[in-house]
C-alpha positions as a printed Julia matrix, in Angstrom:
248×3 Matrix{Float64}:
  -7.97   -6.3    23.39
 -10.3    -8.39   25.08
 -10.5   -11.92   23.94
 -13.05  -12.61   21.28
 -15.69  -15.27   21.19
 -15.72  -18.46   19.61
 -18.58  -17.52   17.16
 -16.11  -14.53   16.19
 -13.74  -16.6    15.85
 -15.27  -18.85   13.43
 -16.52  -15.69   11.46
 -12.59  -14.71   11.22
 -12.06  -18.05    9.71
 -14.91  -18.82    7.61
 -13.87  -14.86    6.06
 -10.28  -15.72    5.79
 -11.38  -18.89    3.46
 -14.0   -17.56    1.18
 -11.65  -14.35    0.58
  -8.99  -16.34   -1.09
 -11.51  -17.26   -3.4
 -12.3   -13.27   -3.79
  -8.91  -12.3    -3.99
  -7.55  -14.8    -7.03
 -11.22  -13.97   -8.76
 -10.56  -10.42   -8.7
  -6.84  -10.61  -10.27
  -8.75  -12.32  -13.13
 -10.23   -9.36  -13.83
  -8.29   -7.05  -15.57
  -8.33  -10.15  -18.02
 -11.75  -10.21  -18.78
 -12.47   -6.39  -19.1
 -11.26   -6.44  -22.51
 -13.35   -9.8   -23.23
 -15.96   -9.21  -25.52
 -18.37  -11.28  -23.13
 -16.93   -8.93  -20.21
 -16.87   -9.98  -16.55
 -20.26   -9.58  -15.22
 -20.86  -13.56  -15.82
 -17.81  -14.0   -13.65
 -18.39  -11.62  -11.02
 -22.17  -13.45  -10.0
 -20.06  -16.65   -9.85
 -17.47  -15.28   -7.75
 -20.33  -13.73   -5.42
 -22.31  -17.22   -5.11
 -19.24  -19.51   -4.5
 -18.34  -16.74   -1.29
 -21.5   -17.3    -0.1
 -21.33  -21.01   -0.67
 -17.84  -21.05    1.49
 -19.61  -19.08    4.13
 -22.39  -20.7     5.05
 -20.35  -24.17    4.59
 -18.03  -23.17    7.07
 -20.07  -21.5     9.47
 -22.62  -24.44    9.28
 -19.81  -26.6    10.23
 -19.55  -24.85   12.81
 -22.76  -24.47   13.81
 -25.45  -26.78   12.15
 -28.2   -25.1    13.85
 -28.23  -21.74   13.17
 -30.27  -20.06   10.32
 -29.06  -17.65    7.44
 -30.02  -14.41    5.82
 -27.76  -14.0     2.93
 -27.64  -11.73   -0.47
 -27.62  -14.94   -3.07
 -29.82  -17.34   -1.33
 -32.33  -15.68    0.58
 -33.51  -16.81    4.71
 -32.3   -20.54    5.14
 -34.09  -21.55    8.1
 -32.68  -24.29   10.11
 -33.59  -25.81   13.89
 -32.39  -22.66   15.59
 -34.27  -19.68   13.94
 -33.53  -17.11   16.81
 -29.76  -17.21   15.86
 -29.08  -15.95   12.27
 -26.14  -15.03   10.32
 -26.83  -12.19    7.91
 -24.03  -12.14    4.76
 -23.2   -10.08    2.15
 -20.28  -12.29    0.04
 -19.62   -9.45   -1.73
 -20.68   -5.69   -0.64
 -19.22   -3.39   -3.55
 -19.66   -5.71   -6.18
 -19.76   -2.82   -9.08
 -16.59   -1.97   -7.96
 -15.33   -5.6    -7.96
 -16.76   -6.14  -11.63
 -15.15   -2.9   -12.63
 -11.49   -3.95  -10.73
 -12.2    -1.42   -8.12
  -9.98   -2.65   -5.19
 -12.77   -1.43   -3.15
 -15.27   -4.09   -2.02
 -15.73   -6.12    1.32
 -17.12   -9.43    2.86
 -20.14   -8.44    5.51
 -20.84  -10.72    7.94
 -23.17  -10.35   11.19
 -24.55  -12.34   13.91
 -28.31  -11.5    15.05
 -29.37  -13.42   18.07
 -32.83  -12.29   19.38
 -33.48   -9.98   17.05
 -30.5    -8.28   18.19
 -26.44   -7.65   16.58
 -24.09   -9.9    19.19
 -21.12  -10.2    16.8
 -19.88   -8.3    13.31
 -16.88   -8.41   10.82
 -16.4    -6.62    7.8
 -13.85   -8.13    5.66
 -11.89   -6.08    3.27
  -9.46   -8.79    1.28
  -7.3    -6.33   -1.03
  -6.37   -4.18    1.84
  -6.17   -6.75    4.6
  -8.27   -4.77    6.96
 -10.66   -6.86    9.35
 -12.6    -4.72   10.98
 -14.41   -6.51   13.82
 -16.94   -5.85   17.12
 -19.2    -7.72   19.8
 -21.42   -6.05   21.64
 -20.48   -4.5    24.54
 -16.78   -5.6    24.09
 -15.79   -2.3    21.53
 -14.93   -2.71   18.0
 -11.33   -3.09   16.36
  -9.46   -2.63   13.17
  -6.66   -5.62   12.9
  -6.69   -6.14   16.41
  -6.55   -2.11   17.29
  -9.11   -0.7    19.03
 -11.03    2.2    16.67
 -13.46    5.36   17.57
 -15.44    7.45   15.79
 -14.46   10.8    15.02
 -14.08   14.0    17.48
 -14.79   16.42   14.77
 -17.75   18.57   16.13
 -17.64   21.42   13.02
 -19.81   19.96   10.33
 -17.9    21.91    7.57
 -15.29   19.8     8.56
 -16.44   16.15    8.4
 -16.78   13.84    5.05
 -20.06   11.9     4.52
 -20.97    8.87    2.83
 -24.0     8.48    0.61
 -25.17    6.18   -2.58
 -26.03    8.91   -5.62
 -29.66    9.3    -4.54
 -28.26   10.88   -0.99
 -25.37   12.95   -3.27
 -27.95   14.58   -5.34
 -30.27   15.69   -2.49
 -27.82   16.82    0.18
 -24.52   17.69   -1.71
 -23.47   20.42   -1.73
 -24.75   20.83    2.03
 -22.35   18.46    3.39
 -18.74   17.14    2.09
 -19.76   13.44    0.07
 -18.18   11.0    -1.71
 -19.76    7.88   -2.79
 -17.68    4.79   -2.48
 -19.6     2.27   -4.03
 -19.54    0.04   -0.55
 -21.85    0.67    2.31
 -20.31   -2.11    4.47
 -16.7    -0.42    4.36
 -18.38    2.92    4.55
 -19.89    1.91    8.34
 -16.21    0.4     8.87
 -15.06    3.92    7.58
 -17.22    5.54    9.99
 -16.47    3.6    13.01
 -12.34    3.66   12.56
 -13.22    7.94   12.48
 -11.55    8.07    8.45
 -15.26    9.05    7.78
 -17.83   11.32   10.19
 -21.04    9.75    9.1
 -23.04    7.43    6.45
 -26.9     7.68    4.88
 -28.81    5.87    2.58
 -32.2     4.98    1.7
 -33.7     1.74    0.91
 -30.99   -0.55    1.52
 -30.33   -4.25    2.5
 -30.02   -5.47    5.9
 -27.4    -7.65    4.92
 -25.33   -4.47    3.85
 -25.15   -3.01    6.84
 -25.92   -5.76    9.63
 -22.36   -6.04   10.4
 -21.18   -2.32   10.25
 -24.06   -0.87   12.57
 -22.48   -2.99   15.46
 -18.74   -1.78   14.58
 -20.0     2.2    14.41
 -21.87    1.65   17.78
 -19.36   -0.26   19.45
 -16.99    2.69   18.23
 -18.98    4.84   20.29
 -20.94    6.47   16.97
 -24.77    6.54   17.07
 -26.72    4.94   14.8
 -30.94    4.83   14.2
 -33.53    2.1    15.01
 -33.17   -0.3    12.28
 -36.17   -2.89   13.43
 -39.13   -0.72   12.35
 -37.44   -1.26    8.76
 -38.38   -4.12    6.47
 -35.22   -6.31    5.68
 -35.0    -5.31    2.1
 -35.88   -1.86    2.77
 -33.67   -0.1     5.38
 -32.94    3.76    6.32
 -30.04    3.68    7.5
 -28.28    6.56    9.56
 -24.44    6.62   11.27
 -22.79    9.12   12.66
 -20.11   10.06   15.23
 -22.01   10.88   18.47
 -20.62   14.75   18.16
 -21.76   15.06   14.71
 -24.75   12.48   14.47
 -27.78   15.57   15.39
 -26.75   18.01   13.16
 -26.13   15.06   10.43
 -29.8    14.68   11.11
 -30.88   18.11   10.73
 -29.54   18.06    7.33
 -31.41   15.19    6.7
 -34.56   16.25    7.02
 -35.88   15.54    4.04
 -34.09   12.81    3.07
């Protein structure tokens, strides 16, 4: 592989810290399901002290640049056309309900535009990471998007909203985790991913990854942060994903 930036690099790091925290949090929680209080408490702690790591470390890093994050909103600092869009904790229903199926999101817009991505997932030790223009990579292995061309074939991604109005029209599951279902779709184990009125900060990092795995994704900057269509496919499967779409 090509040799990765230095802002990459100090996403690797700042993802390898905060997910200790993440994984000794979530081997807690088989404890607390059978607390009467239950875990949920726990779980918004664990998701604001990620953050908290995060943006310490990457701050450290570099003081200047701004934040869009899940817990804490836009942070504005000095340099406001460099912004690092997190997600401590994308799956956290899964997390709460000790799920091993949950990630760390983290992107880098500069310009309005993705330059560098990593989605983080702790309990299988998967980093799957791109930059633009330089491919994306699971562990340090290049990745691709599917070949599959058949539709009948391929397995799709939705939240329940997209299951109820497509399925049975396409093969769906619905993991629980949009961030590892764009990492699914650009390492080819899925064909494509759709949902409606999502969060930027879900699916910042894996747009990059599923485009720099040669999948196609849609125009994301008409949509408001908060509000996002989102659409990712394998280029040989991404129109007729679309067609089925229609009225979705």
């Amino acid at each position: 592989m090509n040799s990765i930036s230095p802002n990459l690099n100090i996403m690797i790091k700042a993802c390898e810290k905060a997910s200790k925290v993440l994984i000794r949090d979530f081997g807690e929680i088989e404890n607390l399901q059978v607390a009467k209080k239950g875990p949920r408490d726990f779980v918004t702690k664990t998701d604001k002290r990620v953050e908290e790591i995060l943006i310490e470390e990457l701050t450290k890093a570099k003081k200047n640049y701004s934040f869009l994050t899940e817990e804490s909103g836009k942070i504005d600092n000095s340099d406001k056309d460099k912004v690092w869009i997190i997600d401590p904790i994308d799956g956290t229903t899964n997390f709460l309900h000790g799920i091993p199926h949950f990630a760390i999101s983290l992107a880098l817009k500069v310009d309005n535009e993705i330059k560098s991505a990593l989605i983080h997932d702790p309990i299988k030790n998967e980093i799957y990471f791109a930059e633009k223009d330089s491919g994306a990579y699971l562990n340090n292995h290049r990745i691709r998007v599917s070949k599959k061309s058949d539709i009948e074939d391929c397995l799709f991604s939705s939240n329940p909203e997209g299951l109820k109005i497509i399925y049975p029209s396409l093969n769906m599951r619905n993991s629980g985790c949009a961030a590892l279902d764009l990492a699914y779709v650009g390492s080819g184990r899925l064909d494509g991913f759709f949902q409606n009125k999502i969060n930027l900060w879900d699916i910042a990092a894996g747009v990059l990854i599923v485009n720099e795995a040669g999948g196609a994704t849609n125009d994301l900057t008409k949509y408001k942060e908060n509000c996002v269509n989102i659409r990712a496919a394998s280029t040989s499967i991404y129109a007729k994903m679309m067609e089925k779409l229609v009225n979705f």
